[in-house]
N, C-alpha and C positions, 0 to 999 in steps of 0.2 A: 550130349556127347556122341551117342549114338549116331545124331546124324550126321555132324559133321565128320567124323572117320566115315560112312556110307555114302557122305558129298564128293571126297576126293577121286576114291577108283571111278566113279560114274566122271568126273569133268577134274582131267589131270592137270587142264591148260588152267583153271585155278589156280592150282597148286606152281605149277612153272612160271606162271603169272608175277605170285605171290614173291616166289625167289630171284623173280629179274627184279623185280621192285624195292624188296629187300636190300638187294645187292648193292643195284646201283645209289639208293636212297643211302645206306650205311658207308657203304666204299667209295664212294663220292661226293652224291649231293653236301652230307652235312661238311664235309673237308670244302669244298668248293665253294659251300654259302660262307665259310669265316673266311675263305680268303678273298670271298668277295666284300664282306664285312668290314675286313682291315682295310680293304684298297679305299673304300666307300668313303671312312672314316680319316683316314690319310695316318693308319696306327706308323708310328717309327718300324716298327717290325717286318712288312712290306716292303721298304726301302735296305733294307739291310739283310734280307734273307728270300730263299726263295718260297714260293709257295706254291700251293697243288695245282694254281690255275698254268704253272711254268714247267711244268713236268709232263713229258709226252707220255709217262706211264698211269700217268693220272688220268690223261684227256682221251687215252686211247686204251690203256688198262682196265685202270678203276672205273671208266665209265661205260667201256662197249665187251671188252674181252674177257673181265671176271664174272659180271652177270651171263655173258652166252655162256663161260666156262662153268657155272651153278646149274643154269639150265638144263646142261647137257649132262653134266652129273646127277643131279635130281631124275631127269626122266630114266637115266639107266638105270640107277640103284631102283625106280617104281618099276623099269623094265623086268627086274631080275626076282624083286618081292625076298628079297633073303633077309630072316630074321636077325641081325645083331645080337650077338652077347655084351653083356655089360663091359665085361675084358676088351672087349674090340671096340667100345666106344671110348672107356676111359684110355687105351693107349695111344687112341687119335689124340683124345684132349692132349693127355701130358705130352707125348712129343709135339703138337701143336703149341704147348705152352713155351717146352723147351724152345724147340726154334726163334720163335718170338722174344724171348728174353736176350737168347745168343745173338738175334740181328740188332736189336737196341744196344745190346754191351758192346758189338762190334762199332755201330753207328757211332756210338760215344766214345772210346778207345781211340776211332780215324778220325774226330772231331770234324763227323759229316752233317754240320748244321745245314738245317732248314728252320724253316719258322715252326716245325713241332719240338726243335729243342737248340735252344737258343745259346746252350755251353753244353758243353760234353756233361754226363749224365744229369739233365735239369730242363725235363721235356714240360710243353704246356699242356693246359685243360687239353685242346683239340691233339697236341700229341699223345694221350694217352686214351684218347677215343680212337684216334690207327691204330696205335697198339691191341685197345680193345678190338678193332674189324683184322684187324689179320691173327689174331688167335683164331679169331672164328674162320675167318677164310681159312688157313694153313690146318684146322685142327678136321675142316670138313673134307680137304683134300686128301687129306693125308687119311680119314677115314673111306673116303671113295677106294683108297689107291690099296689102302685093307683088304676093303671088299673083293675088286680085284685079285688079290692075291686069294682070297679064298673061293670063287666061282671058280678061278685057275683050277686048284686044288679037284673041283668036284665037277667039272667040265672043262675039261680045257678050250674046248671050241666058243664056248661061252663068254668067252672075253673076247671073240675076233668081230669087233661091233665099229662101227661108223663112228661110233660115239667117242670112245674109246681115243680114235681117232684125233678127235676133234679134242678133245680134253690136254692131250700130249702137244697138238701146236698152238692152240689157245695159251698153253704154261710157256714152251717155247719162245714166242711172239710177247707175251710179257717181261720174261725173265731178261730179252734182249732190250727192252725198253729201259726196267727199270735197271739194267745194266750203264745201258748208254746214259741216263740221267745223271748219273753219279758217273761219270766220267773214265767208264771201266774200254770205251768201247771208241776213244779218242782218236 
């Protein structure tokens, strides 16, 4: 145990490594290998719905923009070394849980099928593996955006970071994607 917590401060690019691979492997690859799966297979399901491979939020999101957008979170919060309280982790989760629930209820309510749910509330295995990568994405943002608020707090100069930067159009540049996918941006 010892050594790996004393591997990461010495070689961070592990650790940043680890989270662009994470990322992209969870928030993509496994969405993109069933929708390559179905197409392979000729499943009806492909034909009748869309899938991650037809989504610029996916091909340009979930594949390039959330992993840099982890990245760049991960090396600030190592940037900053500030301990978390349990409080500040568990109110990322729930409001990460919250949100998540609220866009699948919204999703089903506008009966905005795709192939992760094929009638309004009656998602597949692989839709409830996105459900599972955006609790985690939305519960770690939303704990970055914590943390933030508390360096604010005890520096305020402490948040005036590149990074910071990059976090805010990285979200920006997705939200306009997964906007325009769903046809917000006609």
């Amino acid at each position: 145990m010892l050594r790996t917590v004393a591997f990461v401060p010495q070689r961070p690019w592990v650790l940043l490594a680890s989270v662009f691979a994470a990322t992209l492997f969870f928030g993509f690859i496994v969405q993109a290998a069933g929708s390559a799966y179905l197409r392979w297979t000729a499943d009806p399901i492909v034909l009748h719905y869309r899938t991650t491979l037809s989504y610029t939020s996916a091909l340009v999101g979930d594949a390039i923009l959330l992993p840099i957008l982890n990245v760049v979170v991960t090396s600030q919060l190592f940037a900053w070394r500030r301990r978390a309280t349990a409080g500040e982790v568990l109110a990322a989760l729930l409001l990460g849980a919250v949100l998540t629930v609220g866009v699948h209820l919204y999703q089903a309510a506008n009966a905005l099928l795709n192939w992760t749910m094929l009638e309004p509330y009656s998602w597949t295995p692989l839709g409830y593996v996105h459900a599972g990568f955006m609790f985690a994405e939305l519960s770690f943002v939303l704990f970055f955006w914590g943390q933030v608020a508390r360096v604010a707090q005890d520096r305020p100069r402490g948040v005036l970071s590149h990074r910071i930067a990059i976090v805010i159009l990285c979200s920006l540049v997705f939200m306009r994607l997964l906007l325009g996918d769903y046809g917000y941006f006609a």
